[in-house]
PyMOL CGO cylinders between C-alpha atoms (Angstrom):
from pymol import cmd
from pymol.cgo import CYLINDER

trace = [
    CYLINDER, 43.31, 34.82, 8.81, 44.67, 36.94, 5.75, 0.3, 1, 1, 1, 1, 1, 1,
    CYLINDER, 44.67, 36.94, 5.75, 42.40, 38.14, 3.96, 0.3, 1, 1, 1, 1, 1, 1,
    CYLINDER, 42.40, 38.14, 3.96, 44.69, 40.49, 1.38, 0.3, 1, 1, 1, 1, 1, 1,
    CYLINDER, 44.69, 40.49, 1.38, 44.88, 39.14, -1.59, 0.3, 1, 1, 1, 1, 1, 1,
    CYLINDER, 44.88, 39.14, -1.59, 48.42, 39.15, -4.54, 0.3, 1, 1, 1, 1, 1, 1,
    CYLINDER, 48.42, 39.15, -4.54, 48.72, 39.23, -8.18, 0.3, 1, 1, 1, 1, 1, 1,
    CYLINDER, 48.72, 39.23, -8.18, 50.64, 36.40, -9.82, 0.3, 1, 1, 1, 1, 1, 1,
    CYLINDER, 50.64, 36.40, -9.82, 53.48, 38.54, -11.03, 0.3, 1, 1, 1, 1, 1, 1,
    CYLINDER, 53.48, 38.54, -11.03, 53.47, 40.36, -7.26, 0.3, 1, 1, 1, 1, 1, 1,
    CYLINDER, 53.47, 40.36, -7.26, 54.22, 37.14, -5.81, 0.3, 1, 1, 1, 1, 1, 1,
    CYLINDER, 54.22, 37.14, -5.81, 56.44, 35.49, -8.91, 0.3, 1, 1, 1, 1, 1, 1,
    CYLINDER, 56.44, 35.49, -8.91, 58.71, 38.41, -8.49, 0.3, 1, 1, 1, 1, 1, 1,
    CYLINDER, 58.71, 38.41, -8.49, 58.66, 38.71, -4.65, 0.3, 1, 1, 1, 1, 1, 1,
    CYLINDER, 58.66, 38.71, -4.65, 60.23, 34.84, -4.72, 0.3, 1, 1, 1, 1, 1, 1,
    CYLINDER, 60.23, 34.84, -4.72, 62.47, 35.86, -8.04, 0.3, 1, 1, 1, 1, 1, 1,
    CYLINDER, 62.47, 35.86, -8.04, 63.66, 38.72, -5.69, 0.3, 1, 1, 1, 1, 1, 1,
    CYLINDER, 63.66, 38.72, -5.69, 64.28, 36.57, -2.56, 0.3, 1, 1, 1, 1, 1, 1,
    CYLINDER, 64.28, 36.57, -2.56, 66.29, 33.70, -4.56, 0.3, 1, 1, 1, 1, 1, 1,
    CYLINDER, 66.29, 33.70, -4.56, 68.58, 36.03, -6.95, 0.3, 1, 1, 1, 1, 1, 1,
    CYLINDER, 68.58, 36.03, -6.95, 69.30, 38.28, -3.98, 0.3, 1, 1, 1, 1, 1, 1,
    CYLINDER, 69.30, 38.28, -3.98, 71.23, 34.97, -2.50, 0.3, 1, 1, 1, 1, 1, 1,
    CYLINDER, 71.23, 34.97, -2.50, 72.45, 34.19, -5.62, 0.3, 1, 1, 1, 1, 1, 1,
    CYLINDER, 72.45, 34.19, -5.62, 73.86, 37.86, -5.99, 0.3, 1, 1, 1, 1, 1, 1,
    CYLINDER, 73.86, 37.86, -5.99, 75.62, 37.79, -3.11, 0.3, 1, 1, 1, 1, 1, 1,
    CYLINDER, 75.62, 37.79, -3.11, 77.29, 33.73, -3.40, 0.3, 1, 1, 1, 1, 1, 1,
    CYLINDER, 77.29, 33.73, -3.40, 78.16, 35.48, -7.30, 0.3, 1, 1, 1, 1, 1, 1,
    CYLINDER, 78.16, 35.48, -7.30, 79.96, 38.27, -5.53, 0.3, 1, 1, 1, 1, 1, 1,
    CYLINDER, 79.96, 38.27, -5.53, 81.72, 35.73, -3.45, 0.3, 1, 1, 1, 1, 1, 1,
    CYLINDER, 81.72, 35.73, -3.45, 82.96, 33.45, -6.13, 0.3, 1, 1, 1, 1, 1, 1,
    CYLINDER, 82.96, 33.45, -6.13, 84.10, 36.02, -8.20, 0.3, 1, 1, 1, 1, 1, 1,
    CYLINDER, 84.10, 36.02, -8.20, 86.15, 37.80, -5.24, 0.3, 1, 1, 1, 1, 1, 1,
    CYLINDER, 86.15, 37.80, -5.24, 87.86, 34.10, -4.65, 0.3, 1, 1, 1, 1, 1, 1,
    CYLINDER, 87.86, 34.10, -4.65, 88.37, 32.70, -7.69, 0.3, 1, 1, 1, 1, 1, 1,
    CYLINDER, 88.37, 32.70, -7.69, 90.18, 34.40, -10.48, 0.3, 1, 1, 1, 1, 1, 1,
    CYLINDER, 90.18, 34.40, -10.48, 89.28, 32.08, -12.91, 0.3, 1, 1, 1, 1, 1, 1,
    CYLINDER, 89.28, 32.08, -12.91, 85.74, 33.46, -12.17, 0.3, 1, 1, 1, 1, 1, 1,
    CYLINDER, 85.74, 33.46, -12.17, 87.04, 37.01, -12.07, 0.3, 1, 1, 1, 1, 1, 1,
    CYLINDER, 87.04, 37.01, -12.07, 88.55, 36.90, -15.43, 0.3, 1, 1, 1, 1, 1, 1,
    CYLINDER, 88.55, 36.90, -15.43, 85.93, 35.05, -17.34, 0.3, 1, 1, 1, 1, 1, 1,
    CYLINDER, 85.93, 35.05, -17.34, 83.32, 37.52, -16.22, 0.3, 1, 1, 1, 1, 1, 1,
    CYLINDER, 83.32, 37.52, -16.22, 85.72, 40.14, -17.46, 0.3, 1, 1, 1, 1, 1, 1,
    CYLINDER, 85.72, 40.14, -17.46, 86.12, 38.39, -20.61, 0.3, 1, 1, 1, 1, 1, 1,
    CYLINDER, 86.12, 38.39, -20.61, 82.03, 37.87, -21.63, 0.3, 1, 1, 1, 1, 1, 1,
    CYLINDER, 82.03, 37.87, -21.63, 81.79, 41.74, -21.25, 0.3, 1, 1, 1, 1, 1, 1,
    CYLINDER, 81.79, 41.74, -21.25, 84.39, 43.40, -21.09, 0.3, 1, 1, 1, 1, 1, 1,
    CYLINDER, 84.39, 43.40, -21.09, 83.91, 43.91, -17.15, 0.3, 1, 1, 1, 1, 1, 1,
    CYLINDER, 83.91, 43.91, -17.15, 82.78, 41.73, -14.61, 0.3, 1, 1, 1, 1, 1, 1,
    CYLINDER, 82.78, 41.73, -14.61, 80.28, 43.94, -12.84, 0.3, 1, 1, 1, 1, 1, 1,
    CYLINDER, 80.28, 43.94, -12.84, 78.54, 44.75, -16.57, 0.3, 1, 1, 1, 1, 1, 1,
    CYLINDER, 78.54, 44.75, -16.57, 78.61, 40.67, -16.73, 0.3, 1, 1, 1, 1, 1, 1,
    CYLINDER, 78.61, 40.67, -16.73, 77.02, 40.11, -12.62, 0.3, 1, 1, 1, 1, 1, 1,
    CYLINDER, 77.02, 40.11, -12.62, 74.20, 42.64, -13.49, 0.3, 1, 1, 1, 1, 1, 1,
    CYLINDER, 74.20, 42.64, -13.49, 73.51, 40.99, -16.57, 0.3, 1, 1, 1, 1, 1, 1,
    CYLINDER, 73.51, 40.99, -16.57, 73.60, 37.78, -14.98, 0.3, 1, 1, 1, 1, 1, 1,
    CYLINDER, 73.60, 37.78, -14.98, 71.19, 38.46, -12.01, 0.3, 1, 1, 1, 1, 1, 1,
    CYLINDER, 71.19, 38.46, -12.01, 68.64, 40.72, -14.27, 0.3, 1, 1, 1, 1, 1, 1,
    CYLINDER, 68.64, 40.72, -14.27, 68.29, 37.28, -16.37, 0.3, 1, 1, 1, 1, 1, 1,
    CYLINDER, 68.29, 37.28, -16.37, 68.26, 35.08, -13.45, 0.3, 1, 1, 1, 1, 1, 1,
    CYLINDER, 68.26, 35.08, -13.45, 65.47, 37.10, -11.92, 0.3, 1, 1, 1, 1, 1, 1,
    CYLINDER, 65.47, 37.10, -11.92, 63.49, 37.76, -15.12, 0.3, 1, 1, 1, 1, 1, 1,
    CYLINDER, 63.49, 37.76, -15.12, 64.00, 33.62, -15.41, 0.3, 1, 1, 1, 1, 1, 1,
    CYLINDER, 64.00, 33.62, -15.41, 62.69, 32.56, -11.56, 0.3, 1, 1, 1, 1, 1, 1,
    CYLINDER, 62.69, 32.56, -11.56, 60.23, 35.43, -12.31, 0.3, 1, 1, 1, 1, 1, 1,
    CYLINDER, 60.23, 35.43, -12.31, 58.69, 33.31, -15.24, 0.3, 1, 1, 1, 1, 1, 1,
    CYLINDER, 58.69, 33.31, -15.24, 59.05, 29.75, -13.29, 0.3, 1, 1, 1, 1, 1, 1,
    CYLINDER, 59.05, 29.75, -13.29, 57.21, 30.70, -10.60, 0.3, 1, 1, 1, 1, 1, 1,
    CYLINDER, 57.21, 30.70, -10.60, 54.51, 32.16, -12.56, 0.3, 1, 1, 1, 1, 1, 1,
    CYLINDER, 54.51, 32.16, -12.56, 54.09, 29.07, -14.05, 0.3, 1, 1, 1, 1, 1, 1,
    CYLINDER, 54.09, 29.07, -14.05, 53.96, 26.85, -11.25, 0.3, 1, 1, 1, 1, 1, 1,
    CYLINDER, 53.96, 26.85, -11.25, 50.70, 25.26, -10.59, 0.3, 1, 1, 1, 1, 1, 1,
    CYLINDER, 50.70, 25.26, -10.59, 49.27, 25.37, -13.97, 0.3, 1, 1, 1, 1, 1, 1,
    CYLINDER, 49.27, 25.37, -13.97, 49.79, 28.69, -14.87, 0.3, 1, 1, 1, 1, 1, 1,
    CYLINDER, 49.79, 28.69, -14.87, 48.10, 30.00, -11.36, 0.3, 1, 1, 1, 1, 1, 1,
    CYLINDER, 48.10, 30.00, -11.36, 51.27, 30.88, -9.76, 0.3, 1, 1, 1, 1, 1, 1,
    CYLINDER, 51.27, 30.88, -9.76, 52.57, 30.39, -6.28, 0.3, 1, 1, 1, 1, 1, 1,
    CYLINDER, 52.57, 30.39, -6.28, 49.36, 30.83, -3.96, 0.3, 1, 1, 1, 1, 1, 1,
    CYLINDER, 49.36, 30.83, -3.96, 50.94, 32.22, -0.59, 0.3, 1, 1, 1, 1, 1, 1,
    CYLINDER, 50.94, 32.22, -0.59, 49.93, 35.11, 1.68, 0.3, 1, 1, 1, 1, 1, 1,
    CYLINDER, 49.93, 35.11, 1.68, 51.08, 38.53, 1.51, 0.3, 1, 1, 1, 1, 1, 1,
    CYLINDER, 51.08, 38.53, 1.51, 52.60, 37.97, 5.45, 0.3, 1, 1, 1, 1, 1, 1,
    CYLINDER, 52.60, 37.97, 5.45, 55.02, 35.08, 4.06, 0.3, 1, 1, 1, 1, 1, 1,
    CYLINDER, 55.02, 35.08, 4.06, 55.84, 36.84, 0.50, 0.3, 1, 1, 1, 1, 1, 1,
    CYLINDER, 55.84, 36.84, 0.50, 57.05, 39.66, 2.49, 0.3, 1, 1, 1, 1, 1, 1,
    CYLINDER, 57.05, 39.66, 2.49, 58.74, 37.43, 5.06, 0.3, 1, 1, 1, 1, 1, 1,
    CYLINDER, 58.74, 37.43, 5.06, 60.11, 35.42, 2.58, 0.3, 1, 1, 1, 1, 1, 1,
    CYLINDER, 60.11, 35.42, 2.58, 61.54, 38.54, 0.28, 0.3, 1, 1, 1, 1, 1, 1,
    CYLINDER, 61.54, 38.54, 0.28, 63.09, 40.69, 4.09, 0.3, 1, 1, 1, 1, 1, 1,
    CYLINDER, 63.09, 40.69, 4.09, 64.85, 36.92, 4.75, 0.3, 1, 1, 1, 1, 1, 1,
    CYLINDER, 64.85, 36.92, 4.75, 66.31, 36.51, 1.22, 0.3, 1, 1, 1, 1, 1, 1,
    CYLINDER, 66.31, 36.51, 1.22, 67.43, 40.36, 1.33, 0.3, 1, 1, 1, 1, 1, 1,
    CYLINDER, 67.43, 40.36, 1.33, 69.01, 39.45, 5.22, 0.3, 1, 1, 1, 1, 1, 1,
    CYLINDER, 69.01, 39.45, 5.22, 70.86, 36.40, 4.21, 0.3, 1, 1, 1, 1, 1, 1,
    CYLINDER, 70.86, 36.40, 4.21, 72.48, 37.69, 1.05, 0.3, 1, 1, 1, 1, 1, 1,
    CYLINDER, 72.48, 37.69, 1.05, 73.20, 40.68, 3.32, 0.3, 1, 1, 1, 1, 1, 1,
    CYLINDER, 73.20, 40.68, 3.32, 74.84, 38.70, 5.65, 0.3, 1, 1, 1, 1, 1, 1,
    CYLINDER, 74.84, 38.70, 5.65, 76.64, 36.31, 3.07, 0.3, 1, 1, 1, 1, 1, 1,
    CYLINDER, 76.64, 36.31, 3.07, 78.62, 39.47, 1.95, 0.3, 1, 1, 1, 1, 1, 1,
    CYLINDER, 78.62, 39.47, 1.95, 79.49, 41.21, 5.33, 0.3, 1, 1, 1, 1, 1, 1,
    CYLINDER, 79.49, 41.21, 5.33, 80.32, 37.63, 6.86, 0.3, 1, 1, 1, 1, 1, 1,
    CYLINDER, 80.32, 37.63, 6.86, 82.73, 37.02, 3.60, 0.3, 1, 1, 1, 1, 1, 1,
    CYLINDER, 82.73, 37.02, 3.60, 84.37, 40.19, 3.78, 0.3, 1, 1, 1, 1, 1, 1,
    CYLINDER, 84.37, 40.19, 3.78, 84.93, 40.95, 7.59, 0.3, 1, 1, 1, 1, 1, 1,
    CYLINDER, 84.93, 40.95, 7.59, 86.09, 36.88, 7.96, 0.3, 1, 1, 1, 1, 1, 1,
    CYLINDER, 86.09, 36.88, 7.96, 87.03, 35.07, 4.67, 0.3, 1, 1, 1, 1, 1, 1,
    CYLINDER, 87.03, 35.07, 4.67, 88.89, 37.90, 2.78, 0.3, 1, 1, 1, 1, 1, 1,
]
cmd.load_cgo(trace, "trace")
């Protein structure tokens, strides 16, 4: 049994880190296929890399908050074992998302 204990915010922004790393890397694919993606990032600021960061820093900063909140305020109550299982696996798949686009859809 664990015994080592998290803060709320270490484990809010472990999860925020695990989710937006995926959604990083599924942004980087839709903007590499679609134009219409492309060009509308380009558009909100002037470059569409300035527009991704922007886009991931708020979507992490937003999970960040939501899973703070869950249960009542209390946070997410898991072990430090499956945070950091749960943060390598999101960091893996998005990894893999963008090698797997780029060495077979592009």
């Amino acid at each position: 049994m664990e015994t080592t204990s998290l803060s709320k915010s270490s484990v809010s922004c472990g999860l925020s880190l695990a989710l937006t790393c995926v959604i990083n890397a599924i942004i980087v694919v839709a903007k590499e296929k679609s134009d219409a993606v492309m060009n509308g990032m380009k558009k909100i600021t002037g470059h569409h890399w300035i527009t991704h960061a922007l886009l991931v820093l708020g979507l992490f900063v937003a999970f960040a908050l939501i899973f703070g909140a869950m249960n009542r305020g209390k946070g997410s109550a898991i072990s430090a074992g499956r945070l950091l299982g749960t943060v390598v696996s999101g960091i893996v798949l998005s990894a893999l998302i963008i090698v797997g686009f780029y060495l077979f859809a592009d």
